[in-house]
C-alpha positions, 0 to 999 in steps of 0.5 A: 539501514543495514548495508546487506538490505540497502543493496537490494534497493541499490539495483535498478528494481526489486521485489521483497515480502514481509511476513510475521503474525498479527501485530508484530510490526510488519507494515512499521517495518515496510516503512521503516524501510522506505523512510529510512531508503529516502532518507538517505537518498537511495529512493527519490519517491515513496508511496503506499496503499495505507492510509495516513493520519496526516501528509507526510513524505508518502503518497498514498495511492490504493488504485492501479490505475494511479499506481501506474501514474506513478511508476511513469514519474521520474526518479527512483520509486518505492511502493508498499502494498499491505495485505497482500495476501488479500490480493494474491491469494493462493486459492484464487490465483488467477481472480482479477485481483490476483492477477492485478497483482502480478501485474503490479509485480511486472510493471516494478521491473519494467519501470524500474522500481521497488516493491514491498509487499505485507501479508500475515503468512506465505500461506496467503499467497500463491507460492509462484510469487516466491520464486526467486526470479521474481522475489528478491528479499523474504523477511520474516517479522519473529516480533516487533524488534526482531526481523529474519532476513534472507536476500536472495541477492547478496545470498546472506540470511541474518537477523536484525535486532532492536528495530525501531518505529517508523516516524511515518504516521500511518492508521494502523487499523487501515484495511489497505485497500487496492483496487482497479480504478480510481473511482474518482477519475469518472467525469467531472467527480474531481471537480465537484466541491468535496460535500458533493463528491463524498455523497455521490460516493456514498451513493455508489458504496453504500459505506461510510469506510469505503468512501473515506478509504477512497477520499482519505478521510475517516468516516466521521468525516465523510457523516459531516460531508454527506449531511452538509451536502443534504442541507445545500441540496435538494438531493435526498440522500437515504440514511446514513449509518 
């Protein structure tokens, strides 16, 4: 990792933002920085709202409710939130979803962590996210080998080149959700046999890609779940389409 960047993840907590236009990288970039940050022992944990094709290093957490579980843990921690601008928008600043994000931003700094937050253009996001008493890193993706960074910390603005892919194996069509609580905290759901759980969700959204956002799976597999759930149960469930 370049010395300039490692510096922002060295102090006690940061806060960096990723721009750049459809498909020139920017979530593999995030991770890239993560991945590489781990690596070489500067973040102890890493984790993300983006779903994974298969365990690895990151733990995937699209809930508030968890993602303040997690901050409380021991060691250095890093966190990738994509679509920001999806939760932080600028037309809707102070919506629930839009002050979940802030609030997010607040509890890095109290819990001594790292944040790096994704979206296609600072237009999606309300420009008070960009003050630099709160933004720490603008990077700005120009393709998927060339990134523009400006550190406010170190006060450098330069362009790195030949940027490599992330190992980490993220799905890269995820909607990246994250929302207020996870749903599978209510009652006695975490218990019930996972055929159960994924009916009693579908029930709940009505969407196949909700649930397997929600469970981690993709939604062939949350079909396989529900249907084996009908042939055990007396439970009638609707369609599933």
């Amino acid at each position: 990792m370049e010395v300039d960047l490692a510096a922002i993840f060295k102090q006690s907590s940061s806060i960096s933002f990723i721009s750049g236009k459809r498909d020139y990288g920017k979530t593999d970039f995030g991770f890239l920085l993560l991945e590489s940050l781990h690596k070489e022992g500067i973040l102890d944990k890493i984790a993300g709202n983006v779903r994974l094709k298969e365990p690895c290093e990151v733990e995937y957490i699209p809930y508030f409710d968890r993602f303040k579980e997690y901050l409380q843990t021991e060691g250095n921690k890093g966190y990738l939130l994509d679509e920001l601008g999806k939760h932080l928008n600028r037309m809707r600043f102070m919506t629930q979803k839009s002050k979940l994000v802030l609030d997010v931003c607040q509890l890095v700094r109290k819990y001594d962590a790292h944040l790096i937050g994704i979206a296609p253009s600072s237009d999606y996001v309300n420009k008070l996210f960009f003050n630099t008493d709160i933004l720490d890193c603008f990077m700005l993706k120009l393709s998927r080998k060339i990134v523009k960074v400006n550190n406010y910390v170190t006060r450098e603005t330069y362009m790195i080149n030949n940027i490599p892919r992330t190992t980490i194996p993220f799905i890269t069509k995820d909607i990246a959700m994250f929302d207020l609580k996870d749903p599978t905290k209510k009652g006695k759901l975490e218990t019930m046999p996972q055929c159960c759980r994924a009916s009693w969700l579908y029930l709940q959204h009505r969407s196949l890609r909700k649930v397997g956002n929600i469970m981690n799976l993709s939604h062939e597999e949350i079909r396989k779940l529900i249907k084996k759930h009908i042939a055990h149960s007396d439970i009638k469930v609707s369609t599933v389409n």
